[in-house]
N, C-alpha and C positions, 0 to 999 in steps of 0.2 A: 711752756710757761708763758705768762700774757706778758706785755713789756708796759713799764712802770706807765702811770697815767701821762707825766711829762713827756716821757719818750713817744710815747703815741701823738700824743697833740704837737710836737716836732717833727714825728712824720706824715702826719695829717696833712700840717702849713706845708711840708716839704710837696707831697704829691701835691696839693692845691695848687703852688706856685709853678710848678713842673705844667701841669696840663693848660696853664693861664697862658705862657710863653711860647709852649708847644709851635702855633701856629710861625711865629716868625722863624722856626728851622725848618720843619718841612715841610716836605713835599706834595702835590695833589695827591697824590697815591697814598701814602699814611694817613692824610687828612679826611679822607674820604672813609678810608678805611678806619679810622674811629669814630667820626659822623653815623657809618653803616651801625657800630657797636652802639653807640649811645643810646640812638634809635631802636635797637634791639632790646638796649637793658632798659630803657622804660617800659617797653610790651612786655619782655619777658619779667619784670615787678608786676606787673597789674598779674600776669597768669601764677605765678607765685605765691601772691594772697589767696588766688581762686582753689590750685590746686594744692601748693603746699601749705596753708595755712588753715584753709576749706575743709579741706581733702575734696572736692570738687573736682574731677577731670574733666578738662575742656578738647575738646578736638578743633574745634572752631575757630582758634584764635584768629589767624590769617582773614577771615573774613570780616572781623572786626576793624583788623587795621587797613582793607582794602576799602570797609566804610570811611575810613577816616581819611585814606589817601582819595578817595574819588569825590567825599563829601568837599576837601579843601578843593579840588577843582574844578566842579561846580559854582561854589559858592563866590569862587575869585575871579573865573574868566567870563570875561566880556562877550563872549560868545562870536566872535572874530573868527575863529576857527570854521564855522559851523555847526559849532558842536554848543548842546546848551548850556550857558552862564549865566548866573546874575549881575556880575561885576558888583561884589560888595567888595570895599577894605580887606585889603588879604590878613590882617591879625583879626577880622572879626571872622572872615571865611575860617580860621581856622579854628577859634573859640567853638563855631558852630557846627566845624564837622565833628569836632570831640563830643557836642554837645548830642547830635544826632549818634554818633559810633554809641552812646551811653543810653540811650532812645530804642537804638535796634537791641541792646543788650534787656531793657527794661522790656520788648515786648516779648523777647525770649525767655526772660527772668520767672514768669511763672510755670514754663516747665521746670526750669534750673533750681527752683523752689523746693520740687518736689521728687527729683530723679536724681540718684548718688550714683557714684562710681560708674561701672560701666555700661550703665545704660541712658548717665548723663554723656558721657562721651560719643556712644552712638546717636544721640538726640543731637549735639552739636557737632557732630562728622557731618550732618545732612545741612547744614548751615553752608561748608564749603561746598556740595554740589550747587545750592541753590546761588549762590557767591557767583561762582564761576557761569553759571548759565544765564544768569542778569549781567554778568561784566561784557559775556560777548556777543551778546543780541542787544542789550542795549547800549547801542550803535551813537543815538545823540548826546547821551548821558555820557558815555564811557568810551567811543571811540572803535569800541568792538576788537578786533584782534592786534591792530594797531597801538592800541591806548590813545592816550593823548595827553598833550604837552601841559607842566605844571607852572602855575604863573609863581613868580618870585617875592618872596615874605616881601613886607614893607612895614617896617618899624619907627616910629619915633623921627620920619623923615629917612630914613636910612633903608634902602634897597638892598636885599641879600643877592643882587645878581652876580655878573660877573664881571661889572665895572667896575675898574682899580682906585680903589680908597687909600691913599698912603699915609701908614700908620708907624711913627718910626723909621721913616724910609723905607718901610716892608710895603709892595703892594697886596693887597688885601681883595681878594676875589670873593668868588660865593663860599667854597668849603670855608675860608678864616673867618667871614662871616659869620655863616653857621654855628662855626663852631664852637662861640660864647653866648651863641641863642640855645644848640642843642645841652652845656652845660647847667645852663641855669633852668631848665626842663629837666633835666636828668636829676641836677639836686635837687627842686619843689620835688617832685614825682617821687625820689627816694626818702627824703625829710617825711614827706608827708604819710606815705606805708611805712614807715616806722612809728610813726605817731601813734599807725592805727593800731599795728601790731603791739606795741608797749601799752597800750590803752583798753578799758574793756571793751568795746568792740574786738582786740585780737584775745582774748583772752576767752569769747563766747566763739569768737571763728574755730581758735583750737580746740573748744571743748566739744563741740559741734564735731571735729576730724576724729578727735579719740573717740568719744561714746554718743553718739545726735542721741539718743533715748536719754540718757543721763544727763545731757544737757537740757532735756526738755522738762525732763523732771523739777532740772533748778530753776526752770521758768526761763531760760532761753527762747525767743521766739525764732525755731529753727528754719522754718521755709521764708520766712522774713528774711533774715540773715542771709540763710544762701541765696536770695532773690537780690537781694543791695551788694553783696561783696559781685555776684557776677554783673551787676549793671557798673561796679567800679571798674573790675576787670577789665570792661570792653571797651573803657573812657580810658583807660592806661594804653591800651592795644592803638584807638582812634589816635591819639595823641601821636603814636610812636609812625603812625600810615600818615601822619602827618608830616613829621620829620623826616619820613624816609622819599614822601616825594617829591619835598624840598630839594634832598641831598640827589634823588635819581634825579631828576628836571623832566621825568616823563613816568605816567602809569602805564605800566599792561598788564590786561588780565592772567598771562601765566603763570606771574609771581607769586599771586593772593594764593597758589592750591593745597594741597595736603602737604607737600614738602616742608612748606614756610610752616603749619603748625604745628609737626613733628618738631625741627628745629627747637622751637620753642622751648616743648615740650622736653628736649635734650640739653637746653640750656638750663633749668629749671633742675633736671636733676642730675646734673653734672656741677653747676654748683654750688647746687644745698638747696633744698626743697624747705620751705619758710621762712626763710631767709632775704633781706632785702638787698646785703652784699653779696650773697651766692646767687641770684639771680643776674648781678652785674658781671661777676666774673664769668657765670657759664656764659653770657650774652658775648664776652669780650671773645672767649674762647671758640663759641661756636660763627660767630659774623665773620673775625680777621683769620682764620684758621683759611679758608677756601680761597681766598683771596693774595693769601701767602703761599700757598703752592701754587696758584696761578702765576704768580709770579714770580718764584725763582723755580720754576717747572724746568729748564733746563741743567740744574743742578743739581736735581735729585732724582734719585734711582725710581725708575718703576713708572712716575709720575711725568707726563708730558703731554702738549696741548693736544686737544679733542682733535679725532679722528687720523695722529700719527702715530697708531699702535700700539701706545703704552695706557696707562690708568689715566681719563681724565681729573682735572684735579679738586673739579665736585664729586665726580666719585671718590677718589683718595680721601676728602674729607667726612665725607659720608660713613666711611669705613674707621675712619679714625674716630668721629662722633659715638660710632654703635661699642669701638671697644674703650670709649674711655666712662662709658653708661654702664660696661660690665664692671669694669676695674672700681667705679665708684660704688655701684651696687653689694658686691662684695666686699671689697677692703677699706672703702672711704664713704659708710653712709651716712655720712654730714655733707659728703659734698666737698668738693674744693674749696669750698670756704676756712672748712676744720681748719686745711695744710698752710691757705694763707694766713689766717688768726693765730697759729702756733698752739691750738691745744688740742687735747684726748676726743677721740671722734666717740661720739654719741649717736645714737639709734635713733633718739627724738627731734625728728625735723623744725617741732615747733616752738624751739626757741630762737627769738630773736637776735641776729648778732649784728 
C-alpha cells in the first residue's frame, strides 16, 4: 500500500535534508562514492527514457559520456599540458560539452530513427569501438592511454578544487563541493524526465515501445521521436561524463568500453525500466555496489583484492549485477523501484513513478 500523501512529503523533506548535511559527516570515501552514483543516475535517466520508455536499445551509451568527459577537457584547459585547450570558462566548457555529447547523438539520430531493438543496439555497439580507437590515438585531444588531467568547475566565484572552504567549521574540499553542484544536476535532470514522461511527448515515447505501427497510425511522428528522445539520451549521458570527470580529476580511455554500457544497461533494468526513480536506484546499486566490496574485501568470504587468490571485487560485483538482472527479470519486473514504492509489481515498465 502507497503511504498517505503527507507521510510521503515528510519523508521526501526528511531524505532532502539528510543528503543536504551528508557532506559535514562523511568521509572522502562515501562522498566519492555517491558523487560516482549521482553521476550514474543522470546517465542511467537519459538511457531509460531511450530504452525503457523508447524501447530503444542503446549499446553506446559510455561513448556519449566519454564525449561529455573529454569535450569538458578540451574546452577548459589552457592547453599547458601540451595537450589541446581552448581555456574557455569551465561552466561554459561544460554547458558545451553536453551541448556537443547531444550534437554526436543528433548525427547518429538518423540511424536511431529508423533501426529498433536489436539491430539499434548493434548499430550503437560500433559507436564504442569507434569511442575507444579515437580515445587512444588521439593523443592531443585525449592524452592516448594515459588520459589527461581534468581542470576544476568554477562557479559563481567558487572553485570545486581541493582548497579548504570552511563551512560551519567543516572544511569543504572538491567531493563536498560537488556534492551540492552534482544534486542540483541530479534533481534538474530527474524533474525534467519526468516532465517529459508525465507529458505527451512520454505518452507518444510509450506508444512508440508497445505498438510503433499503432502509433503511427495515430499520427505519431515515429522516426522523429526516436531521432530527439536519442539526441536527449546522449545530452543526459554528456552531462553525467561531465560529472564524472569532475569527481575522477582525470580521463582515460579504458573506462568509456563496453563494460561501462552494460552497467548501464543493468542499472536501467535492475531498477525499473521507465522509470525515472528506478533508474536512480539501479544507478545507486550498481556504482556503490563495487566500491563496497573493495572495501571491506577483507571481511568477506570469497571476495579479496586483485591478484591474492580469491574473487576480485569488480568481479564479485559483476556476478552480483547478472543475478540480481535474473531475480528482477523473473520475480521483480517493475524493477526495484516496485519494492521501494511499496506496491504490486506490474509487467508494464511504462508507467511513470
Amino acid at each position: 500500500m502507497r503511504l498517505p500523501t503527507r507521510a510521503r512529503t515528510y519523508v521526501w523533506a526528511a531524505g532532502a535534508l539528510l543528503l543536504l548535511v551528508l557532506p559535514f559527516y562523511l568521509d572522502r570515501f562515501w562522498l566519492q562514492a555517491g558523487l560516482f552514483a549521482m553521476a550514474a543516475a543522470i546517465g542511467a535517466i537519459g538511457l531509460n527514457l531511450l530504452t525503457g520508455s523508447t524501447g530503444q536499445l542503446s549499446m553506446g551509451h559510455a561513448f556519449f559520456l566519454a564525449v561529455g568527459a573529454y569535450g569538458y577537457c578540451v574546452f577548459a584547459a589552457d592547453g599547458g599540458d601540451g595537450l589541446t585547450g581552448l581555456g574557455l570558462p569551465t561552466w561554459l566548457a561544460a554547458v558545451l560539452a553536453v551541448l556537443v555529447a547531444g550534437l554526436a547523438g543528433g548525427l547518429f539520430s538518423p540511424i536511431a530513427g529508423r533501426l529498433r531493438g536489436a539491430y539499434l543496439g548493434i548499430a550503437t555497439l560500433a559507436l564504442i569501438f569507434i569511442g575507444q580507437h579515437v580515445l587512444f590515438n588521439a593523443k592531443d585531444l585525449t592524452g592516448g592511454f594515459n588520459g589527461r588531467d581534468v581542470p576544476p568547475l568554477s562557479l559563481f566565484g567558487l572553485t570545486f578544487d581541493d582548497s579548504e572552504l570552511l563551512v560551519a567549521n567543516v572544511p569543504f574540499g572538491s567531493a563536498e563541493k560537488l556534492w551540492y553542484a552534482a544534486l542540483v544536476l541530479l534533481l534538474g535532470g530527474a524533474l525534467f524526465a519526468r516532465g517529459v514522461l508525465r507529458g505527451r511527448p512520454g505518452r507518444a515515447m510509450n506508444a512508440i515501445r508497445d505498438h510503433r505501427i499503432a502509433a503511427g497510425v495515430m499520427g505519431v511522428p515515429v522516426a522523429r521521436y526516436r531521432a530527439a528522445v536519442f539526441v536527449l539520451s546522449s545530452m543526459y549521458a554528456g552531462l553525467a561524463g561531465v560529472l564524472l570527470a569532475l569527481v575522477f580529476q582525470r580521463t582515460v580511455p579504458d573506462y568509456f568500453g563496453i563494460t561501462l554500457s552494460l552497467e548501464y544497461l543493468a542499472m536501467i533494468v535492475i531498477g525499473g525500466l521507465g522509470s525515472v526513480s528506478g533508474a536512480v536506484i539501479g544507478a545507486v546499486f550498481v556504482s556503490v555496489l563495487p566500491q563496497l566490496l573493495t572495501r571491506y574485501s577483507d571481511a568477506l568470504p570469497l571476495v579479496s583484492a586483485p591478484g591474492t587468490g580469491g574473487i576480485a571485487p569488480g568481479e564479485a560485483s559483476r556476478y552480483l549485477y547478472g543475478a540480481a538482472i535474473v531475480v528482477v527479470v523473473l520475480f521483480l519486473p517493475g524493477g526495484l523501484v516496485r519494492v521501494a514504492a511499496g506496491r504490486r509489481f506490474r509487467t508494464d515498465p511504462g508507467e511513470e513513478r
